[in-house]
C-alpha positions in Angstrom: 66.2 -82.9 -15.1 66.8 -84.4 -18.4 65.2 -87.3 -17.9 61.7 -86.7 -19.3 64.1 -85.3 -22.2 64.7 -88.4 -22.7 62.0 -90.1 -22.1 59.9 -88.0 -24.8 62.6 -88.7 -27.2 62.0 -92.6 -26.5 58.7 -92.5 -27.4 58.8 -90.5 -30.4 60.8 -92.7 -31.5 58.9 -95.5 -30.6 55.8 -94.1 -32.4 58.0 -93.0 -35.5 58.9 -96.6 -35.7 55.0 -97.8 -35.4 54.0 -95.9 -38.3 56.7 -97.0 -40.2 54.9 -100.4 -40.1 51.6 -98.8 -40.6 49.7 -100.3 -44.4 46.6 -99.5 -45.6 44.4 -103.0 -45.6 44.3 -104.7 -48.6 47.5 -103.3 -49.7 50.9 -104.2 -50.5 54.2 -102.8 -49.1 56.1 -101.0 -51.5 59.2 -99.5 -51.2 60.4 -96.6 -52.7 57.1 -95.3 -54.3 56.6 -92.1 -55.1 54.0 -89.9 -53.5 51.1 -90.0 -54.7 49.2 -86.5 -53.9 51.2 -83.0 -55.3 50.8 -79.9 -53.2 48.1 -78.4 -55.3 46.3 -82.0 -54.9 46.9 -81.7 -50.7 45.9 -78.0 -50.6 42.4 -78.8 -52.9 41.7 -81.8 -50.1 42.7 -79.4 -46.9 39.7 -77.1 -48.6 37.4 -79.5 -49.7 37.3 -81.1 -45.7 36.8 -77.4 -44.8 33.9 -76.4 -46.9 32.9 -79.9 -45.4 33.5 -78.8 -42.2 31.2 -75.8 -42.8 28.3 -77.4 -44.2 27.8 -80.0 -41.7 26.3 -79.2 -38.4 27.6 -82.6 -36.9 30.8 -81.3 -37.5 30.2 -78.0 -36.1 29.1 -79.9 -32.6 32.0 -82.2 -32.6 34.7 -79.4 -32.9 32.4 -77.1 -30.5 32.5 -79.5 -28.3 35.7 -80.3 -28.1 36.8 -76.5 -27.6 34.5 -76.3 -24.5 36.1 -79.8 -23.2 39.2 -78.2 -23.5 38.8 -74.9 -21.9 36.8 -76.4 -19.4 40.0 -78.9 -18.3 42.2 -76.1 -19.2 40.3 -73.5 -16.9 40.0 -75.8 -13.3 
């Protein structure tokens, strides 16, 4: 019964390790940098992608669309 435990456990690992080794292109690895974004500076971007997320109708159908996806696998 533990197996899929287990299993999950592999492959978190597995895709913890991935994004370890995950760079932005065109730039170097550094080690021990500090982060670059505050709190304040993550909690202004989480708002400004929302008033984004409000104003543009593409976005609107894309998220609506994916909740009625969902329900409709969720539901059969």
């Amino acid at each position: 019964m533990r197996f899929p435990l287990y299993l999950t456990l592999l492959t978190a690992l597995g895709a913890w390790w991935a994004a370890l080794g995950m760079t932005e292109p065109g730039h170097e690895r550094r080690l021990f940098q500090r982060p670059v974004a505050t709190a304040g500076q993550a909690l202004r971007a989480t708002l400004d992608a929302g008033r984004w997320i409000l104003a543009t109708p593409f976005a609107w159908v894309v998220i609506a669309g994916g909740m009625l996806f969902d329900h409709l696998c969720r539901c059969s």
